[in-house]
ZAFIMI-342664 format. One record per residue: x, y, z of N, C-alpha, C in turn. Coordinates in steps of 0.001 Angstrom, whole numbers, plus 500000, padded with zeros to 6 digits. Layout:
BEGIN
XYZXYZXYZ ...
This chain:
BEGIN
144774751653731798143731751094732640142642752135732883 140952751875732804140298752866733328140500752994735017 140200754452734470140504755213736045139621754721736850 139809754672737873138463755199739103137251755468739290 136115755103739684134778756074739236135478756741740899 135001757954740951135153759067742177134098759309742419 134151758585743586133065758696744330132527759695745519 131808760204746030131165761112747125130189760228747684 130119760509749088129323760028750088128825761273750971 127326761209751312126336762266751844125892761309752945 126819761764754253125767761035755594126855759858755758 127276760409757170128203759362757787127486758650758991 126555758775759217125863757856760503126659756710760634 125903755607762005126425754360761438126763753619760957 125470753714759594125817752660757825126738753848757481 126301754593757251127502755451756571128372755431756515 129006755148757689130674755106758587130991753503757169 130023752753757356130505751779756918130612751190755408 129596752670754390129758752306753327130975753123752863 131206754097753794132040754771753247133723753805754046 133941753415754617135199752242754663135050751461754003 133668750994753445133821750139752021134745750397750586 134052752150750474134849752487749331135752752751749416 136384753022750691137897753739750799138868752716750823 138477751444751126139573750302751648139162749140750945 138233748868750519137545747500750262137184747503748734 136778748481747632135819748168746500137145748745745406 137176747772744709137881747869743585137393748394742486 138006749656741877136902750240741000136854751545741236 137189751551742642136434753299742990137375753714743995 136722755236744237137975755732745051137224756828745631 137048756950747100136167757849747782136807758880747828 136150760064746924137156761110747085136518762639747799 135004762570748229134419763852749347133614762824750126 133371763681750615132187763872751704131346764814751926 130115764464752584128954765337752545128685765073754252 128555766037754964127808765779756602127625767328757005 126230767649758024126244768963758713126885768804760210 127645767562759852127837767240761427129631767263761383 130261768329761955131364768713762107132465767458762369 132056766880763139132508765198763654132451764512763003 131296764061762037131405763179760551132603763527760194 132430765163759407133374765025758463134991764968758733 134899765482759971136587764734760596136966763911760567 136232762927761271135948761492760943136915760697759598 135901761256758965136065761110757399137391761660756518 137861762717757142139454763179756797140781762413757711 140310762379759060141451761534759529141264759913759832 140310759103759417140130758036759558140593757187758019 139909758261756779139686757577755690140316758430754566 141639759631755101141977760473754282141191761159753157 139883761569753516139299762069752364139390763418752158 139696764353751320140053765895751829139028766863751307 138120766391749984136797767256749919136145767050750824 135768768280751518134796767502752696133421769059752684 132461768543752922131427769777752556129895769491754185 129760770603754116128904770862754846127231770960754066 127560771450753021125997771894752315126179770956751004 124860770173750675125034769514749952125170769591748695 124153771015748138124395771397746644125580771673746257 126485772198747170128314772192746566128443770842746296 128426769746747434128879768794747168128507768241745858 127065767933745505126801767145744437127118767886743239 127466769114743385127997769891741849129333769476741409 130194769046742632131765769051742476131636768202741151 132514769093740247133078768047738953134056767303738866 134767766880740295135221765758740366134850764115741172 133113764117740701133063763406741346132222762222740147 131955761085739935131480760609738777130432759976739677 130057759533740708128541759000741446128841759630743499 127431759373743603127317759547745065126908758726745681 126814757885746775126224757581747562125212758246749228 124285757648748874123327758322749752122844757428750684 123694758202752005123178757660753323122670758391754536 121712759357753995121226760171754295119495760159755338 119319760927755836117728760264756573117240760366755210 115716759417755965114827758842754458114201760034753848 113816761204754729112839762238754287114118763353753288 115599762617753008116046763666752010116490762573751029 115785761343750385116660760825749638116107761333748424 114727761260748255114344761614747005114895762951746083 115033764024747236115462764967746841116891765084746266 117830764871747134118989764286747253119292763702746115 118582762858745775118852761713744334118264762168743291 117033763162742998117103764095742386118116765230741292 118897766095742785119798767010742631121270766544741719 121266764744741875122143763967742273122109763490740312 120956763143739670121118762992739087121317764012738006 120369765178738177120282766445737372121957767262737572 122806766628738450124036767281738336125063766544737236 124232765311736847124996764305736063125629763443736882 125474762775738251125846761653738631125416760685739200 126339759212739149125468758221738868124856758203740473 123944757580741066123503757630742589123102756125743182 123358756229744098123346754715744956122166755247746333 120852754994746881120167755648747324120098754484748768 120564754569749683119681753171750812118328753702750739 118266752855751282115989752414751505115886753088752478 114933753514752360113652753269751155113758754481750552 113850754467749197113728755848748247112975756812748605 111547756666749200110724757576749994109890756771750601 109056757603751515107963757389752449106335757361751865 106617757941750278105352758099749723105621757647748241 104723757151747649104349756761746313104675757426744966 104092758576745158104680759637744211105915760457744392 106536760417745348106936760942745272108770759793745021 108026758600744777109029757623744695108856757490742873 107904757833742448107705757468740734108224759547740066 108102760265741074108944761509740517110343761091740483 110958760720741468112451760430740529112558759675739650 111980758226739576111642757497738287111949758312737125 110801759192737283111072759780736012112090761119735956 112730760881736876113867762172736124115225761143735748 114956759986736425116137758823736091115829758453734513 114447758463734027114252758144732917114923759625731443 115045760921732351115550761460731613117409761506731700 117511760710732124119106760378732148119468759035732231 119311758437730672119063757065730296121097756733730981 121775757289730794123341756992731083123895756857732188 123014757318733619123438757213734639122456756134735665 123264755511736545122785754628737597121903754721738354 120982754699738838120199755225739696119544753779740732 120081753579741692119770752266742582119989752234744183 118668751887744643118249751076745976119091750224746498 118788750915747484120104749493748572119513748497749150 118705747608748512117678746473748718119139745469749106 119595745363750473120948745018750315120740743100750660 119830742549750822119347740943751194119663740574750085 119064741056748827119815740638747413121030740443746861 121769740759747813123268740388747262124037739717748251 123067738735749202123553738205750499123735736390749587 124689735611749820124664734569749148123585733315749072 123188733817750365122338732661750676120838732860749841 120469733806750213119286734910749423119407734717747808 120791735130747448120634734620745872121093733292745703 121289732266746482121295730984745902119667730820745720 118938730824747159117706730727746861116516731522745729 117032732802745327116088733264744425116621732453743002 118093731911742908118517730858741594117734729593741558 117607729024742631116766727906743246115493727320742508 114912728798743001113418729124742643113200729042741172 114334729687740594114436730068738825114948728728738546 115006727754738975115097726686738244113843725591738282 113352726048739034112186724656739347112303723971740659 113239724303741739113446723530742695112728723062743874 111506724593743892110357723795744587108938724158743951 109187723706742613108110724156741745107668725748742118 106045726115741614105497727458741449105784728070742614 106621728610743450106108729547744407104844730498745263 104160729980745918103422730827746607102857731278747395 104171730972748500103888731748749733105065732192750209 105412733248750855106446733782751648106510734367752613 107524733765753550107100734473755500108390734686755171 108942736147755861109670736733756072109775737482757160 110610738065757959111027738570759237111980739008759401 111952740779759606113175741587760278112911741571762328 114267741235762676113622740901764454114859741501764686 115018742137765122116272743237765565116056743034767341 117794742604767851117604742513769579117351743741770253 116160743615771241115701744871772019117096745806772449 116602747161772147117764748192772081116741749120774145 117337748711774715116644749301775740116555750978776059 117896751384775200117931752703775074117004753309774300 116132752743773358115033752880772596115773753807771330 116635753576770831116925754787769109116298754600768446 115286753383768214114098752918767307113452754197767575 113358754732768816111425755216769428112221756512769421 113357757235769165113515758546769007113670758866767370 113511757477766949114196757339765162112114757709764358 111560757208765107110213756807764652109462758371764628 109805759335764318109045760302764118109335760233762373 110523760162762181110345759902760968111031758990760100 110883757901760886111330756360760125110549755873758910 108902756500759047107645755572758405107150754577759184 107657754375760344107032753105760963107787752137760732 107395751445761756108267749575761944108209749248760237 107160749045759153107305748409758326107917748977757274 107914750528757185108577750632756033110319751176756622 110603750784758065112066750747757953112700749417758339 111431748501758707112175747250758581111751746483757884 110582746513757631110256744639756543110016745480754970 110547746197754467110685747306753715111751746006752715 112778745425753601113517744361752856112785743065752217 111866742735753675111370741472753293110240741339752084 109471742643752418108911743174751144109455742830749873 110334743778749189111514743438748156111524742247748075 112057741362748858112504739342748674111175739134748472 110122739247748814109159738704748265108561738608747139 108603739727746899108221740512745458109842739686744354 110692739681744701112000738845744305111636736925744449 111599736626744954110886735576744652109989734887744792 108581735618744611107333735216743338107542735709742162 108455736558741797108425736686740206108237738219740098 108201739063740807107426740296740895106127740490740728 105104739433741149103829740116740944103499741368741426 102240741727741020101507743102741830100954742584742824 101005743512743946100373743411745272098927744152744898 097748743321745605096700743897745185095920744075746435 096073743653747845095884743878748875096424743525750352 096492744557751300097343744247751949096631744226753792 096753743760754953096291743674755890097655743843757152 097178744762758042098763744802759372097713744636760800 098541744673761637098040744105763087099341744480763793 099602745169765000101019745179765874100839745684767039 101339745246768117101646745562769308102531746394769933 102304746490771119103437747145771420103992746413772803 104943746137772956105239744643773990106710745488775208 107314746458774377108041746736774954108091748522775649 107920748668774312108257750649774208106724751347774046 106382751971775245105107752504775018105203753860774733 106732754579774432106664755639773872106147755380772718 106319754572771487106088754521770400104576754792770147 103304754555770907102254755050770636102010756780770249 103008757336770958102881758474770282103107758940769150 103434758094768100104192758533766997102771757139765920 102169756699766614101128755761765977101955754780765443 103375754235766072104295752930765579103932751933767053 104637750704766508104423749750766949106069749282767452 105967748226768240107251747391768078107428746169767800 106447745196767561106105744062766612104653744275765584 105048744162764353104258743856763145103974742887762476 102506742749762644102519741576761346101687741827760386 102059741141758974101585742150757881100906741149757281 099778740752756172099799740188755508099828740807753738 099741740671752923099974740959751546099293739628750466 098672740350749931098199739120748749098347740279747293 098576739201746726099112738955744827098439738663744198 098507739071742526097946738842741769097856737342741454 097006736466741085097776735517740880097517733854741988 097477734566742836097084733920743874098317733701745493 099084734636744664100901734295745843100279735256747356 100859735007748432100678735806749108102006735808749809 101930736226751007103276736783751393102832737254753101 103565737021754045102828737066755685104658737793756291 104534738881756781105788739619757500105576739906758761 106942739635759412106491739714760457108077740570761202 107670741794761428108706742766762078108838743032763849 109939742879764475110306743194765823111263743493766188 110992744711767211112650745259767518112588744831769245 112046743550769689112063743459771177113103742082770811 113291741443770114113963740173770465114853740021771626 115420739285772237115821738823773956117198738446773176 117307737523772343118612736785771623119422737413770894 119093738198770059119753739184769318118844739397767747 119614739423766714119105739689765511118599738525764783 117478738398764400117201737416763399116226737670762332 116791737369760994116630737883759940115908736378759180 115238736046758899114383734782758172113858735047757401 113812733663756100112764733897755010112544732111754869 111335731987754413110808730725754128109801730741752985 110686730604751705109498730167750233109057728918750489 107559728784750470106744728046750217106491727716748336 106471726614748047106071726274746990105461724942746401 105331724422745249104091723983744676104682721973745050 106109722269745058107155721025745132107833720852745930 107914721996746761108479722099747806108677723481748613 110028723686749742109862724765750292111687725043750921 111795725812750863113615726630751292113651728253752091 114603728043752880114638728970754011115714729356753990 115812730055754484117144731472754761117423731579756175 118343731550756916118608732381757965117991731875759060 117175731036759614116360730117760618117227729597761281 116965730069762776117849730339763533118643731154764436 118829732282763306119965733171764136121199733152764355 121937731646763558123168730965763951124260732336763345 125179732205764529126799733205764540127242732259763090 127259731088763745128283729666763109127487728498763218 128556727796762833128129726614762476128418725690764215 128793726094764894129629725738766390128494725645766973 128129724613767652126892724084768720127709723730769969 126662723791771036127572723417772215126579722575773128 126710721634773700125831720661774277126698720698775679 125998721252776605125920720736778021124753720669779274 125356720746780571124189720403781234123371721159781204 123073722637780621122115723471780914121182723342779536 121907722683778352121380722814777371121983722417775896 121317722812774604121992722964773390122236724291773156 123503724329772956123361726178772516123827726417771559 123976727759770899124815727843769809124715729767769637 125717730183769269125902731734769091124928732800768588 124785733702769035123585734042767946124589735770767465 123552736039766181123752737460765766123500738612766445 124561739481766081124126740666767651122927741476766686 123515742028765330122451742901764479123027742583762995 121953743711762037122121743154760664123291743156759827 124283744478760856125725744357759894126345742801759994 126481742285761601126653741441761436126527740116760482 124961740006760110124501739250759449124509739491757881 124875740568757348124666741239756340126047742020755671 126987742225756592128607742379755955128915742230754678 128928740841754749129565740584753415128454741026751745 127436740892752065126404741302751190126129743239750802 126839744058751972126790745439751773128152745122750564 129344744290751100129926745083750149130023744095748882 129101743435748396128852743376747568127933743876746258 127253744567747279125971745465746923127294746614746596 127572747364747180128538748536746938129472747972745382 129550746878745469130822746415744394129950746197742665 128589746129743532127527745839742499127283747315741327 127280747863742638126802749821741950127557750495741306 129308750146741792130373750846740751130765749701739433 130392748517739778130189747530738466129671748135737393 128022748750737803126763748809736932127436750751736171 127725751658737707128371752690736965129674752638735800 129992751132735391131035751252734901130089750266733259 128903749905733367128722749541732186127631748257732439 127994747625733296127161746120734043126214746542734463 124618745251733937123926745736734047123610745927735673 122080746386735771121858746956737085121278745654737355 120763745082738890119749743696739121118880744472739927 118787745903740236117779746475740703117769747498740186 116166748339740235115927749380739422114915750095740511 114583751395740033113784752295740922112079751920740903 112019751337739640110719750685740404110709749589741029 111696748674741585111329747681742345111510748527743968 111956749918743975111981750641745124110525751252745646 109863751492743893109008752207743988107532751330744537 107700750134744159106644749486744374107229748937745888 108055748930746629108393748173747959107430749437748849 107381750643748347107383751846748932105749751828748697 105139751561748087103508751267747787103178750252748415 103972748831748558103010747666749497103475748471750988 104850749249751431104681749526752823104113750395753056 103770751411752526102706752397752857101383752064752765 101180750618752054099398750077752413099527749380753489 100516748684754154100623748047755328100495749234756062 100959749922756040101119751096757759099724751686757722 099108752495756199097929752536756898096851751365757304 097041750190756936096346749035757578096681748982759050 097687749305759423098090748827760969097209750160761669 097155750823761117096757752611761475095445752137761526 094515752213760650093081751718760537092534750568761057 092692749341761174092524748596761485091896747441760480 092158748595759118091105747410758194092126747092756756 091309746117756168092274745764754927092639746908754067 093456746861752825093810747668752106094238747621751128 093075748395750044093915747845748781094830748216748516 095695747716747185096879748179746815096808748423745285 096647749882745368096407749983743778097904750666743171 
């Protein structure tokens, strides 16, 4: 039987905690065998929770170890490029969460060092794409079901965190859009077909957290985006919601139109009494998004094992070009092209 791909993980944060119990308990295929954290507590964590016994503090040991065949990177955004870099030039395959970078070029420099290592993996955790509902609808679309496609509203709405980790996260998140509609971006660009974005327009408030003006972020965004072609695309990002998490998409098209996620529903369980109709809602995106991480994870040691990839570094690279023309639109106040 083939062995194992051996895997390493860099960055136990929250997601972290959770891609890495993916590989240790959940993904067939692989077998988490280090860890990477400067944080003494991660990597404990990580030895008595998930028996892992390489465990490293500095990352260039880690990504050299020659027992490891890919990494995963769940690392802050301002070290992925690098990170995935080091990652590939050590010879292994790399799994990167979003957003690959904060800047343009510096998202088409790994491009091309992935292009000098035609044999190894190199992929974005664009993780909505491997959510079922998301790919019934982008199959949908590929059949004719509501004719040409061309329009798309999308929305990351995350329930108000009163402790504010958004507004201590936002010095170097990129802003509301490129750490949250950074997804919806992607689905859009996923189903119209991938056109080019050729100009883009933002507008946002701030409704809750007036620290965030210091950092020139917002806490609701709305974006618009237009396509070659004639498609456009309208986003709309918030981290104040009252209800909890809600994650939406609505293709517009030539025959018709299909939605995602409208609502917020836990379940399918409604409840009718005297105060009202009610029904459960989502607390946040693991919730809503579980089963789709570990399919995404099941996706990456698939593709390291021979299967093809369904995402590539330029569909990272270009998510990373329409959100950096949105933020400076929200910044300026004026349209923006997107070259």
């Amino acid at each position: 039987m083939t062995a194992p791909l051996r895997v390493g993980i860099a960055g136990l944060g929250r997601l972290g905690k959770r891609h890495a119990e993916q590989l240790a308990r959940r993904t067939q295929g692989a077998q988490l065998v280090a860890a990477c954290s400067p944080v003494a507590a991660e990597l404990a964590w990580a030895r008595e929770h998930l028996g892992v016994a390489s465990l490293h503090e500095d990352f260039d040991t880690f990504v050299r170890n020659p027992g490891l065949d890919a990494v995963v990177l769940v690392t802050p955004t301002t070290l992925h490029a690098g990170q995935a870099i080091a990652a590939l030039e050590a010879g292994k395959h790399v799994f990167i969460e979003k957003p690959l970078s904060l800047d343009v070029a510096t998202c088409e420099r790994v491009e091309a060092v992935a292009h000098q290592h035609p044999g190894l993996v190199a992929m974005v955790g664009f993780v909505r794409r491997f959510d079922t509902s998301y790919a019934q609808a982008r199959a949908d679309i590929e059949a004719g079901a509501i004719g040409r496609p061309f329009l798309v509203r999308s929305q990351t709405c995350d329930m108000n965190d009163a402790d504010g980790f958004f507004v201590n996260f936002a010095p170097t998140s990129g802003g509301i859009f490129m750490d949250c509609s950074v997804h919806d971006i992607d689905l859009a660009r996923w189903m119209l077909g991938n056109p080019k974005a050729t100009r883009a327009f933002a507008s946002g408030t701030i409704a809750l957290h007036p620290r965030l003006a210091d950092h020139g972020d917002v806490d609701n965004g709305l974006a618009i985006v237009e396509f070659e072609g004639g498609a456009r695309a309208v986003f709309y990002a918030s981290r104040t919601m009252a209800h909890g998490h809600e994650t939406s998409t609505e293709v517009i098209g030539t025959a018709g139109a299909l939605s995602v996620g409208v609502g917020a529903h836990r379940d399918r369980l409604q409840t009718r009494d005297a105060s009202g109709v009610h029904h459960r809602v989502l607390s946040d995106f693991f919730e809503r998004f579980g089963d789709a991480f570990r399919q995404e994870i099941e996706h990456f040691v698939a593709a390291c094992r021979g299967a093809a990839p369904v995402l590539t570094l330029s569909d990272a690279t270009e998510a990373t070009r329409i959100g950096q023309a949105i933020t400076r639109s929200l910044k300026s106040g004026l349209p923006e092209v997107i070259k």
